[in-house]
PyMOL Python script that loads the backbone (N, CA, C, O; Angstrom):
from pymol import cmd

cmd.read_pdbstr("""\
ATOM      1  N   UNK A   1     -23.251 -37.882   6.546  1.00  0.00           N
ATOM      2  CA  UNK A   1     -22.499 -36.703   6.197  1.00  0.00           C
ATOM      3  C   UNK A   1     -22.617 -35.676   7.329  1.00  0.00           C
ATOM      4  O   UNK A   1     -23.757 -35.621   7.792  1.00  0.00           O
ATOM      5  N   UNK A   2     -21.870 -34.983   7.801  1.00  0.00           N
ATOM      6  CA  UNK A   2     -21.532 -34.351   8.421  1.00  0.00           C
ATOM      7  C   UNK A   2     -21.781 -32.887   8.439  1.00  0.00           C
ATOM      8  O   UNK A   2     -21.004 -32.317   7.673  1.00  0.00           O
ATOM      9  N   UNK A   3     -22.596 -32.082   9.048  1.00  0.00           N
ATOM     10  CA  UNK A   3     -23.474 -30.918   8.656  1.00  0.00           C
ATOM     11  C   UNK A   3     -22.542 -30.161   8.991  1.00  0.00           C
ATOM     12  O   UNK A   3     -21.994 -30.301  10.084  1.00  0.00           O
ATOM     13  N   UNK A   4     -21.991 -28.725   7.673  1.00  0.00           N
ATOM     14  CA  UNK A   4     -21.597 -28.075   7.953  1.00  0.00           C
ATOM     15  C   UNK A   4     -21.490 -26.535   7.578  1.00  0.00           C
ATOM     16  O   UNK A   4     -21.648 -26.107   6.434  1.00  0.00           O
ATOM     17  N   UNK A   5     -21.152 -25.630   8.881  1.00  0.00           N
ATOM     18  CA  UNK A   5     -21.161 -24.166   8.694  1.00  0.00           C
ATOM     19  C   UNK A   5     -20.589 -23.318   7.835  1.00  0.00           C
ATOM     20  O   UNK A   5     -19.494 -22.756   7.820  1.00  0.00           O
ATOM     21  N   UNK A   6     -21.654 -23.321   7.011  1.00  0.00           N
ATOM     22  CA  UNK A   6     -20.550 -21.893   5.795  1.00  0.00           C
ATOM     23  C   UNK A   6     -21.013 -20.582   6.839  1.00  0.00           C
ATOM     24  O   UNK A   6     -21.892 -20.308   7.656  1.00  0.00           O
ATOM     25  N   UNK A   7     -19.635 -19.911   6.139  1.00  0.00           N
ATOM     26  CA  UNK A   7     -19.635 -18.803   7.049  1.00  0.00           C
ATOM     27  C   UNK A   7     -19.844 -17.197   5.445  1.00  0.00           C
ATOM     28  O   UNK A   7     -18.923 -16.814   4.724  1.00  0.00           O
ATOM     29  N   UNK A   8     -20.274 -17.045   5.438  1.00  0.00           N
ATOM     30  CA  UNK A   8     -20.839 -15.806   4.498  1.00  0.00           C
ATOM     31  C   UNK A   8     -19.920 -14.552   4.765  1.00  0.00           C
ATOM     32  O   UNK A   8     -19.883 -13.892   5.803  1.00  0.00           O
ATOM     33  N   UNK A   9     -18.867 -14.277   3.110  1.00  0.00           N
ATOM     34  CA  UNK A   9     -18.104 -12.728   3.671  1.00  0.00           C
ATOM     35  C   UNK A   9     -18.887 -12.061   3.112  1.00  0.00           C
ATOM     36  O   UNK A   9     -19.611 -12.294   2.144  1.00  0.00           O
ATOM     37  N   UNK A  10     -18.752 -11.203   3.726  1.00  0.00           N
ATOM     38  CA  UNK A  10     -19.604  -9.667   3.132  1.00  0.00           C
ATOM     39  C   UNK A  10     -18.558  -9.033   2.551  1.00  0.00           C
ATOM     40  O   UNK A  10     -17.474  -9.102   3.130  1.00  0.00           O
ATOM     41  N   UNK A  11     -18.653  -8.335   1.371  1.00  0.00           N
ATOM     42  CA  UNK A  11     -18.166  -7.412   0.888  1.00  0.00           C
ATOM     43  C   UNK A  11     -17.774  -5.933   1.376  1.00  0.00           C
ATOM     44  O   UNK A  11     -18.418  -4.885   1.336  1.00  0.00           O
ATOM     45  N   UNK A  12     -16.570  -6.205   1.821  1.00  0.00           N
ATOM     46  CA  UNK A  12     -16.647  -4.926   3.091  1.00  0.00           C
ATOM     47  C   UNK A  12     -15.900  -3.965   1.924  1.00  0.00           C
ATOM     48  O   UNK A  12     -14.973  -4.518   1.332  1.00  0.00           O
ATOM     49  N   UNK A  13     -16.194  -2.675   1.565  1.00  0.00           N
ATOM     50  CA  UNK A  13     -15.769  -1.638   0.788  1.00  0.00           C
ATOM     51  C   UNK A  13     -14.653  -1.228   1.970  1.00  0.00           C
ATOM     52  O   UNK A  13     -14.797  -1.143   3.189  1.00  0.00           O
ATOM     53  N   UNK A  14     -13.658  -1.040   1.244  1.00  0.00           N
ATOM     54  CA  UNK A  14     -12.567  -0.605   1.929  1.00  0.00           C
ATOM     55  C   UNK A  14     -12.452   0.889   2.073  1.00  0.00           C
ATOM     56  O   UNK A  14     -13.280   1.452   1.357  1.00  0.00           O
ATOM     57  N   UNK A  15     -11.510   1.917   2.936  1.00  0.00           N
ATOM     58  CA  UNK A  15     -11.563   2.904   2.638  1.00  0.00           C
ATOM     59  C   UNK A  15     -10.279   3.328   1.738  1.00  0.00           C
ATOM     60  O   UNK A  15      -9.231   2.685   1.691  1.00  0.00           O
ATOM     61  N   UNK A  16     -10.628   4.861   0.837  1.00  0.00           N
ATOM     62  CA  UNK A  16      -9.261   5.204  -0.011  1.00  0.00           C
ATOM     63  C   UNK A  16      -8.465   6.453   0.226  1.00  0.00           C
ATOM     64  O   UNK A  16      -8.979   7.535   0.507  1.00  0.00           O
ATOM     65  N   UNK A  17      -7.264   6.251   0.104  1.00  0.00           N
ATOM     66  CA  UNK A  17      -6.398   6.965   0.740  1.00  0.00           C
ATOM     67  C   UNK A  17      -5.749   7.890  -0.014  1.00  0.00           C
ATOM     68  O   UNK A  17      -4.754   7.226  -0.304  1.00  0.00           O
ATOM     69  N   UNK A  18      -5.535   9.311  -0.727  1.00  0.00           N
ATOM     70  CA  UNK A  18      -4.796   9.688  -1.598  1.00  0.00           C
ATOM     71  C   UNK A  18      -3.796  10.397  -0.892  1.00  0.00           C
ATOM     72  O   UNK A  18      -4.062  11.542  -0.526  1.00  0.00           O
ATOM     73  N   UNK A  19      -2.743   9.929  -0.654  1.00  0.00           N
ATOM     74  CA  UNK A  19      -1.325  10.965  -0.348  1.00  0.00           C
ATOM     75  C   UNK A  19      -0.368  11.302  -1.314  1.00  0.00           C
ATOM     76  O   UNK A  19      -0.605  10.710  -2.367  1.00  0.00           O
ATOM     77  N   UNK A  20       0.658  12.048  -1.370  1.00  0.00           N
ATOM     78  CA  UNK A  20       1.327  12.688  -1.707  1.00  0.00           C
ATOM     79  C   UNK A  20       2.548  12.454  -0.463  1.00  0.00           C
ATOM     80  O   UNK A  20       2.392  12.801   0.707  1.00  0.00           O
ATOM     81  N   UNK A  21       3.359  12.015  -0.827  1.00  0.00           N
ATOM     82  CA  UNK A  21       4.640  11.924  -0.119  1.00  0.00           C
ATOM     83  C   UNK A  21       5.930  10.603  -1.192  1.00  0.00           C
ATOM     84  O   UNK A  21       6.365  10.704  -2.340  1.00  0.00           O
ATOM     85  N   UNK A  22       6.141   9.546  -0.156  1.00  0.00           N
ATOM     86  CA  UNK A  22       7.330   8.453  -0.946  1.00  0.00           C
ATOM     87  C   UNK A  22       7.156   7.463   0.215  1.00  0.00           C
ATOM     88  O   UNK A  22       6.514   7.734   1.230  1.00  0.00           O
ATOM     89  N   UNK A  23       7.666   6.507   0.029  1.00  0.00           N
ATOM     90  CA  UNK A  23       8.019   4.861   0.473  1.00  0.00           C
ATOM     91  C   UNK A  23       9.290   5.228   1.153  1.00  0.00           C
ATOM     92  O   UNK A  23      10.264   5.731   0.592  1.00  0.00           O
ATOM     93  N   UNK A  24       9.184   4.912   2.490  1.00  0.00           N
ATOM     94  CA  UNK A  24      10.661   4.952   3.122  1.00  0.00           C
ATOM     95  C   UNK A  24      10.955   3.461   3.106  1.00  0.00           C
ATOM     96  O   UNK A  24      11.601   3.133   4.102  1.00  0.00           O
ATOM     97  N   UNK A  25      10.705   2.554   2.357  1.00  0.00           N
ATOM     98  CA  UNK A  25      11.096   0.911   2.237  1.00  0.00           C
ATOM     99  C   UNK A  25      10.413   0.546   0.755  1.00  0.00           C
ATOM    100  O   UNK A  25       9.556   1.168   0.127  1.00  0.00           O
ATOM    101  N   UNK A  26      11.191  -0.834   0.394  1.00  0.00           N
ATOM    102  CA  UNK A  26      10.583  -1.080  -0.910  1.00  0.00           C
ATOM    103  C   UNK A  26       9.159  -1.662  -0.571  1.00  0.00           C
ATOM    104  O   UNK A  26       8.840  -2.184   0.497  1.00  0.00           O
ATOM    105  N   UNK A  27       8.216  -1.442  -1.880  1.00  0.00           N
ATOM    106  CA  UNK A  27       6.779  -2.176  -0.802  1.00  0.00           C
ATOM    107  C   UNK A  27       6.431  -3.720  -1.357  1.00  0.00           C
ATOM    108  O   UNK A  27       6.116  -4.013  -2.511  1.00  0.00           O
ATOM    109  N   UNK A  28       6.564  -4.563  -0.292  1.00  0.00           N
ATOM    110  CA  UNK A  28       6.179  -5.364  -0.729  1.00  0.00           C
ATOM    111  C   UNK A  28       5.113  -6.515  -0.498  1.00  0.00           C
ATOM    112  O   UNK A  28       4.961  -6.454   0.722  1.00  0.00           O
ATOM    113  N   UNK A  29       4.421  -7.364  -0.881  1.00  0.00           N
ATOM    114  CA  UNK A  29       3.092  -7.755  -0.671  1.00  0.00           C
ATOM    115  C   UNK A  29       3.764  -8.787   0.616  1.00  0.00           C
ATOM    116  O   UNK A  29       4.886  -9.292   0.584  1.00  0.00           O
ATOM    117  N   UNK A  30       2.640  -8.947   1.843  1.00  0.00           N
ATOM    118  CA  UNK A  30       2.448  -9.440   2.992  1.00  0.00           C
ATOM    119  C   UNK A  30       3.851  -8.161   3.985  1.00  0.00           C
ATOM    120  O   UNK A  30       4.890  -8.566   4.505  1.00  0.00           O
ATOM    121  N   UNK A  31       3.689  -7.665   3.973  1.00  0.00           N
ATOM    122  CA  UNK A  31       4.691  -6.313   4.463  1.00  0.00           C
ATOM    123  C   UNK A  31       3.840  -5.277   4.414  1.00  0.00           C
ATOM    124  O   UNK A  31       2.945  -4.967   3.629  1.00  0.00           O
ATOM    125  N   UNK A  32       4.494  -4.556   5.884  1.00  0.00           N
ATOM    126  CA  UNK A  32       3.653  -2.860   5.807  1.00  0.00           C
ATOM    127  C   UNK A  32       4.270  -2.304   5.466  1.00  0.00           C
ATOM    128  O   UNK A  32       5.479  -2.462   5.636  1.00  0.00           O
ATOM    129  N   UNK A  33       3.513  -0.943   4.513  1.00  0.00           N
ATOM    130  CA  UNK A  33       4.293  -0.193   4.022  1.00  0.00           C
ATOM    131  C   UNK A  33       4.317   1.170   4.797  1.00  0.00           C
ATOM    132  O   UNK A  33       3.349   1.700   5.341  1.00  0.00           O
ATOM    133  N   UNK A  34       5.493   1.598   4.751  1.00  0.00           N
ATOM    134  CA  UNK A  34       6.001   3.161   5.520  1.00  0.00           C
ATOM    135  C   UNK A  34       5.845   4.280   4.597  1.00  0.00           C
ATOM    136  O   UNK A  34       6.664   4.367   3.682  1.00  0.00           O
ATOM    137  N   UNK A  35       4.820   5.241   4.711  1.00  0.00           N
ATOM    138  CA  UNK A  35       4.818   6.376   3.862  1.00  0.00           C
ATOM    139  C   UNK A  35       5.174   7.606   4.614  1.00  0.00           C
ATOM    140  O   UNK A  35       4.668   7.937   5.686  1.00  0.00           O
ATOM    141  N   UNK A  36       6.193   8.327   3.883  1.00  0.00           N
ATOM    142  CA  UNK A  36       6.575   9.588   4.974  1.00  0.00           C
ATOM    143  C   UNK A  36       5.847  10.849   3.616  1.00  0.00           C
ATOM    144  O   UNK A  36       6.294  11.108   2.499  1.00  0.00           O
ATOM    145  N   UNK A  37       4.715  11.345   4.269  1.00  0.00           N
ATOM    146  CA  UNK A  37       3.905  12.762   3.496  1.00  0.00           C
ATOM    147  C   UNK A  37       3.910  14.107   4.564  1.00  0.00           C
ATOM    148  O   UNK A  37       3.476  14.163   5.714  1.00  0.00           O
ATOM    149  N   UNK A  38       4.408  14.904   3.939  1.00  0.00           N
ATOM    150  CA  UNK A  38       4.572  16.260   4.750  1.00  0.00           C
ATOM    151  C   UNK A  38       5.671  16.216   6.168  1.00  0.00           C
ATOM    152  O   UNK A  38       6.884  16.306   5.980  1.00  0.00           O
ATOM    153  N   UNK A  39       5.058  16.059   7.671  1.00  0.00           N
ATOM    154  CA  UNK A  39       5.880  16.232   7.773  1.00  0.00           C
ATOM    155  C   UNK A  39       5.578  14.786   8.838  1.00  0.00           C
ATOM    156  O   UNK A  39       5.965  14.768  10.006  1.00  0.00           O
ATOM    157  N   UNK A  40       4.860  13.680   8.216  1.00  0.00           N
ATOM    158  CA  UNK A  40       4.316  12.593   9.189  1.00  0.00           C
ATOM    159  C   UNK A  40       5.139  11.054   7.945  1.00  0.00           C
ATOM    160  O   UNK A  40       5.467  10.819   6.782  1.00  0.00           O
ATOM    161  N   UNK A  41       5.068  10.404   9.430  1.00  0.00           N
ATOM    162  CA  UNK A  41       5.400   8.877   8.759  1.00  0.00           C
ATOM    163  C   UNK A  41       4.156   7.899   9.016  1.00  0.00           C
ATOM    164  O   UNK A  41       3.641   7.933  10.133  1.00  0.00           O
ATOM    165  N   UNK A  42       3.669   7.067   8.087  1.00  0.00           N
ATOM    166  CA  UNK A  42       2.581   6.069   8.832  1.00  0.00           C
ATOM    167  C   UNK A  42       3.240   5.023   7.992  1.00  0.00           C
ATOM    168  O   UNK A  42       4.022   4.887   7.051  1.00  0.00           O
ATOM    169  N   UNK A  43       2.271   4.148   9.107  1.00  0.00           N
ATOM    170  CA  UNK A  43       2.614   2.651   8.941  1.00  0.00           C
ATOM    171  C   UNK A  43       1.492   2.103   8.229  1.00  0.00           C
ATOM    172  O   UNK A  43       0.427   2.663   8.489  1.00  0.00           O
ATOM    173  N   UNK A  44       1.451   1.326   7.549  1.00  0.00           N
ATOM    174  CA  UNK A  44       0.432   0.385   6.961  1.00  0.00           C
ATOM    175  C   UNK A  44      -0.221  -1.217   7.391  1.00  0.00           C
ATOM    176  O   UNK A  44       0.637  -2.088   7.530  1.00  0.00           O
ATOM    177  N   UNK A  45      -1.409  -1.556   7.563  1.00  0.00           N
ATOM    178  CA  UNK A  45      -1.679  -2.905   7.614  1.00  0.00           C
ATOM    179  C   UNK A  45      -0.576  -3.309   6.577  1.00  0.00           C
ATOM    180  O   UNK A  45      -0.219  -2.586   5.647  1.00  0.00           O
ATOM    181  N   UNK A  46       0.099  -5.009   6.954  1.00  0.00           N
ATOM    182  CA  UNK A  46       0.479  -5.707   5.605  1.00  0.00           C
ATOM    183  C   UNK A  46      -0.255  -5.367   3.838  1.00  0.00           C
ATOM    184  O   UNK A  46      -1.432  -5.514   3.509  1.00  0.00           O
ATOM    185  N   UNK A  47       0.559  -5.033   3.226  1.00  0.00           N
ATOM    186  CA  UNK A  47      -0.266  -5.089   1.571  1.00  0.00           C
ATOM    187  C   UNK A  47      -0.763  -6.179   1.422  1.00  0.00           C
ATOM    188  O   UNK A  47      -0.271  -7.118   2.048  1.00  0.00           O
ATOM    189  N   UNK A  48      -1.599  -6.344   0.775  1.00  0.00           N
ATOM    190  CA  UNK A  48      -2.437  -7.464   0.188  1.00  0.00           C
ATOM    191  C   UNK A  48      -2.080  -7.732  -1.424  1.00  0.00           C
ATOM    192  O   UNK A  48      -1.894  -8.869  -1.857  1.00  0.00           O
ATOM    193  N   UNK A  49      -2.005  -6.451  -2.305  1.00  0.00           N
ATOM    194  CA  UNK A  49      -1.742  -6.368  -3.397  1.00  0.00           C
ATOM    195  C   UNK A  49      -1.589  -5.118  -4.096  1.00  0.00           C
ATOM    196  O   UNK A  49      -2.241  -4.094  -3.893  1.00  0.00           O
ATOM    197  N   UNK A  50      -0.606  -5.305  -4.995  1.00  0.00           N
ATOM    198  CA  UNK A  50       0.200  -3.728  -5.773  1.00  0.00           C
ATOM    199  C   UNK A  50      -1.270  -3.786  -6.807  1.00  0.00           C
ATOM    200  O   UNK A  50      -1.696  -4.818  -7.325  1.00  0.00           O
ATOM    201  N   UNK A  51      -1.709  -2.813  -6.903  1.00  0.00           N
ATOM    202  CA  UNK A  51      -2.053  -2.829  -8.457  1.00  0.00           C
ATOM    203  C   UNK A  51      -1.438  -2.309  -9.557  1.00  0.00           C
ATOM    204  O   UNK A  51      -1.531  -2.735 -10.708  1.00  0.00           O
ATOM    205  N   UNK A  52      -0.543  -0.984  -9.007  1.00  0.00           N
ATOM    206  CA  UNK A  52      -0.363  -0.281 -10.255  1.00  0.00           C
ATOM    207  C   UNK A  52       0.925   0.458  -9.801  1.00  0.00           C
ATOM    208  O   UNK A  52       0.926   0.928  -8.663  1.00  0.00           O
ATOM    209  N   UNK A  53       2.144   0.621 -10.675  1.00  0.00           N
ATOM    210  CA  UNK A  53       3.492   1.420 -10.391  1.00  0.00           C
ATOM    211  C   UNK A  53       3.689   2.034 -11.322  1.00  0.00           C
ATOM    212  O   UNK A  53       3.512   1.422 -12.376  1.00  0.00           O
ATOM    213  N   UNK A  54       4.088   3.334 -11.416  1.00  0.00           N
ATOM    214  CA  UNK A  54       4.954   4.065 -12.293  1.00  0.00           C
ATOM    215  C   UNK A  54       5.742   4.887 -12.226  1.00  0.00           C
ATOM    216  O   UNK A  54       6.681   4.535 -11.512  1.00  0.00           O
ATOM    217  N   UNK A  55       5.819   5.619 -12.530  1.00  0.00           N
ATOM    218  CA  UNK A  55       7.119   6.977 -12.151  1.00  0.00           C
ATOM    219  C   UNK A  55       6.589   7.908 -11.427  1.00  0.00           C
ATOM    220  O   UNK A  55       7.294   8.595 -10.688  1.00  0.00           O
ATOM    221  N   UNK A  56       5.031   8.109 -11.541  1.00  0.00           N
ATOM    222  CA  UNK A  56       4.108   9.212 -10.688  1.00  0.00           C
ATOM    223  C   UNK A  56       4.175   8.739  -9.094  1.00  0.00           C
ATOM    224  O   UNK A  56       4.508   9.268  -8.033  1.00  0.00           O
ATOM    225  N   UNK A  57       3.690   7.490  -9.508  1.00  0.00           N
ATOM    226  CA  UNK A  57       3.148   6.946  -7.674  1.00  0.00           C
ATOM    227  C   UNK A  57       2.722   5.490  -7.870  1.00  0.00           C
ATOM    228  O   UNK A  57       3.069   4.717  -8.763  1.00  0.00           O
ATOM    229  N   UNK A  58       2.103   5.337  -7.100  1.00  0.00           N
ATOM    230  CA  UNK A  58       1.834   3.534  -6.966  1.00  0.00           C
ATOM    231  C   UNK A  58       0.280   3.671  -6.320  1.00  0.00           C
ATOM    232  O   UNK A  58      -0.154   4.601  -5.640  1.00  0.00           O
ATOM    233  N   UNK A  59      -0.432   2.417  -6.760  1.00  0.00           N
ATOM    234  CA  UNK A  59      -1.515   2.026  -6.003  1.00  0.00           C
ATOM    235  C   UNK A  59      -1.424   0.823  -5.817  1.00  0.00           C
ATOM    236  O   UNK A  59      -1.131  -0.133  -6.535  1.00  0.00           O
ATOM    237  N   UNK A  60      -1.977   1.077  -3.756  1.00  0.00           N
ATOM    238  CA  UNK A  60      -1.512  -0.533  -3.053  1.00  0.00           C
ATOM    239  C   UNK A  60      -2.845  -0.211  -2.441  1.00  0.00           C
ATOM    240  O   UNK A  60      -3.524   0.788  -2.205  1.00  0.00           O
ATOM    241  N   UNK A  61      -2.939  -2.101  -2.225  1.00  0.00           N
ATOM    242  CA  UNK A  61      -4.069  -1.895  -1.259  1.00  0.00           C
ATOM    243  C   UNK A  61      -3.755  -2.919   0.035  1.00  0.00           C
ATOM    244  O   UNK A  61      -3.575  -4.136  -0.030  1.00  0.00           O
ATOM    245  N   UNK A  62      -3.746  -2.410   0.748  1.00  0.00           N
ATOM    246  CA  UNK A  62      -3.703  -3.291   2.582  1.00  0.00           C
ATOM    247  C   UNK A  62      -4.654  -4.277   2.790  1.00  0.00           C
ATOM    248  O   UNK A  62      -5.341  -4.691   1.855  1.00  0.00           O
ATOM    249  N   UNK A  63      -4.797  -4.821   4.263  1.00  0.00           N
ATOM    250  CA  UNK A  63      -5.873  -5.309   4.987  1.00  0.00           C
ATOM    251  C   UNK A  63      -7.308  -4.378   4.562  1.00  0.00           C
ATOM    252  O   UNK A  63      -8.340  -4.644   3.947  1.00  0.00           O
ATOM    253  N   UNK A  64      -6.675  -2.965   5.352  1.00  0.00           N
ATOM    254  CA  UNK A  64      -7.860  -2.254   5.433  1.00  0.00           C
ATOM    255  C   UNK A  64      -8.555  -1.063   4.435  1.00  0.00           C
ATOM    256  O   UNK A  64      -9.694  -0.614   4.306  1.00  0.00           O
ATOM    257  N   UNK A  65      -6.790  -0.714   3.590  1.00  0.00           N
ATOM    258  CA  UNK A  65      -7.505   0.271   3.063  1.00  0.00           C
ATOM    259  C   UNK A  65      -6.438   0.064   1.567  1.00  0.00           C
ATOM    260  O   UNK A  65      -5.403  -0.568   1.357  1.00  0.00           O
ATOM    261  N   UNK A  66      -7.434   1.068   0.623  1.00  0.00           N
ATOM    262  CA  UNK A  66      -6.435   1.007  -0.876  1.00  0.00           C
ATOM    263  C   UNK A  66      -5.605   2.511  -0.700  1.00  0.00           C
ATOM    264  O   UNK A  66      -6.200   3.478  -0.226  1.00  0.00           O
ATOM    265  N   UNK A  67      -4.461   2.580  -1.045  1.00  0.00           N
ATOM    266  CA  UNK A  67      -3.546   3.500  -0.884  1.00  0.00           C
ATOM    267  C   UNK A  67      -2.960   3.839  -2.527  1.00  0.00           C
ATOM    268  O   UNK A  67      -2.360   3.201  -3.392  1.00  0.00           O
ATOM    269  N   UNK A  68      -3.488   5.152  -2.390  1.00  0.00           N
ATOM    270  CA  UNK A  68      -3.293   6.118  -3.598  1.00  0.00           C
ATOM    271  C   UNK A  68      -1.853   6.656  -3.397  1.00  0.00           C
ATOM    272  O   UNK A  68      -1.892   7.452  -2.459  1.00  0.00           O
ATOM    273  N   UNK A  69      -1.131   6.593  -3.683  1.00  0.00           N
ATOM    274  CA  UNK A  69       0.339   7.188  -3.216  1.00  0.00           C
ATOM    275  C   UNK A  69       1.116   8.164  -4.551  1.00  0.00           C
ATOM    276  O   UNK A  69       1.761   7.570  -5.415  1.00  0.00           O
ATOM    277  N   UNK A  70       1.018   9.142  -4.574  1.00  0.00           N
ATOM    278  CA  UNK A  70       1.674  10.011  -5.681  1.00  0.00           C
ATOM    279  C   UNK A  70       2.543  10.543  -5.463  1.00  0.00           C
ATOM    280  O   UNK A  70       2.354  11.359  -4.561  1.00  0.00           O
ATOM    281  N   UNK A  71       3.899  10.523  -5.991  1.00  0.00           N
ATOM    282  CA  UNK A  71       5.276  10.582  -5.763  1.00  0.00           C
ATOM    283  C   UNK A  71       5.887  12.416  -5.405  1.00  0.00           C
ATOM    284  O   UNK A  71       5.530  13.512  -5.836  1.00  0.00           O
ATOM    285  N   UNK A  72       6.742  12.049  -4.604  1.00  0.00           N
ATOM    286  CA  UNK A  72       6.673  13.879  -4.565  1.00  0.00           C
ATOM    287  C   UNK A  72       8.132  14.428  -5.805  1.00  0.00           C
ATOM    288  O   UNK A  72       8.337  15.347  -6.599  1.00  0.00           O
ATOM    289  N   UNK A  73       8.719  13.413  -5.395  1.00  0.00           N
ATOM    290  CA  UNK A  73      10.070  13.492  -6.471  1.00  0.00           C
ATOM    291  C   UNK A  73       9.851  12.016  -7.719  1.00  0.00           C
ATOM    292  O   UNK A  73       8.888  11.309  -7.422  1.00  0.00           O
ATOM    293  N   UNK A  74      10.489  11.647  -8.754  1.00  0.00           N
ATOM    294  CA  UNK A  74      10.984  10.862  -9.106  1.00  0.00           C
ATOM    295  C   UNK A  74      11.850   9.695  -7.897  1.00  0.00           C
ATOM    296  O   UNK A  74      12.939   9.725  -7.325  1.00  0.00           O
ATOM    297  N   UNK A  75      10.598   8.664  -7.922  1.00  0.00           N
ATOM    298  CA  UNK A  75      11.660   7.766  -7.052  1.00  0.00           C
ATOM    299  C   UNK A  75      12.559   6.960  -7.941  1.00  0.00           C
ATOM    300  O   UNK A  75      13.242   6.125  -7.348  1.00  0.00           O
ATOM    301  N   UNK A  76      12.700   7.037  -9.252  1.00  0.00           N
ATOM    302  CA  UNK A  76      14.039   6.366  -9.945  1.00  0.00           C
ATOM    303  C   UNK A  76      15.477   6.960  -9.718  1.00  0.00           C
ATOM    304  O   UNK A  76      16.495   6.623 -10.324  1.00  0.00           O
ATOM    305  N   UNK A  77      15.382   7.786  -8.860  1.00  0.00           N
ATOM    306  CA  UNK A  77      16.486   8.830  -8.787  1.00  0.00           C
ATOM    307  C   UNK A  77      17.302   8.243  -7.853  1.00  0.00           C
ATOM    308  O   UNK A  77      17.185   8.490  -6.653  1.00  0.00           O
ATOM    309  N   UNK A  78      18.017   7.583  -8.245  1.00  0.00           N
ATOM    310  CA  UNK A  78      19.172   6.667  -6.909  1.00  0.00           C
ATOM    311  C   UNK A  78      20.723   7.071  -7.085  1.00  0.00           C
ATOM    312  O   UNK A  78      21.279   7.000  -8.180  1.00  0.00           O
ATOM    313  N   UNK A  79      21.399   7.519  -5.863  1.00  0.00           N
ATOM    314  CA  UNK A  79      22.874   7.298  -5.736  1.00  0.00           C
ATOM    315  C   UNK A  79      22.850   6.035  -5.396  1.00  0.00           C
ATOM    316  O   UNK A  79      22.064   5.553  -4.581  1.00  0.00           O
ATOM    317  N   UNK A  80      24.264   5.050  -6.391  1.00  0.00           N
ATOM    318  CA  UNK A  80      24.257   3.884  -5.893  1.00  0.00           C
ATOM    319  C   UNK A  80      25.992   3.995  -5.905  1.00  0.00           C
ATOM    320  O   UNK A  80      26.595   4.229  -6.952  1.00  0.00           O
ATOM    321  N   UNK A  81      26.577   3.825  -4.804  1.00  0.00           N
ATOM    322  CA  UNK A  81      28.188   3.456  -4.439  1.00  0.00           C
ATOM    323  C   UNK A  81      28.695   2.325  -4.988  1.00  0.00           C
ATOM    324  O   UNK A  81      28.044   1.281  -4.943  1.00  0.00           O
ATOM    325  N   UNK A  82      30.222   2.402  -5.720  1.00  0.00           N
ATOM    326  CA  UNK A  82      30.426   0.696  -6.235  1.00  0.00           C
ATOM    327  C   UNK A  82      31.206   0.277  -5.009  1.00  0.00           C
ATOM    328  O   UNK A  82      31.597  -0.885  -4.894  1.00  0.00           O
TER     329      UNK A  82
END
""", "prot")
cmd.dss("prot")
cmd.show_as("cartoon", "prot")
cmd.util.cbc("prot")
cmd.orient("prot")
């Protein structure tokens, strides 16, 4: 048999992010997400996973970090053209 290397993850605590702004794209898992808060845009590592959506805001979490995101308007609020 053939001797082999386990490699041991550590539990790396991520860091958390609370903004206040909106999603300039829909967010979706293996994709970065674009948050525009005040008067800045950032980019995100790829998501890893949504946990939580509602009408307030969303919680995502990246590669690196979990992202608290609280809505500044209602994002259900859409003009849609026929």
């Amino acid at each position: 048999m053939k001797e082999e290397k386990l490699v041991k993850l550590s539990e790396r605590k991520k860091k958390k992010q609370i903004l206040t702004g909106t999603l300039s794209l829909p967010l979706r898992v293996g994709e970065r997400a674009w948050i525009c808060y005040g008067s800045h845009t950032i980019t995100t590592t790829p998501v890893v996973h949504i946990w939580e959506v509602s009408t307030e805001g969303i919680l995502f979490e990246t590669r690196n970090t979990v992202y608290e995101l609280n809505y500044i308007f209602n994002p259900n609020t859409e003009v849609m053209c026929a």
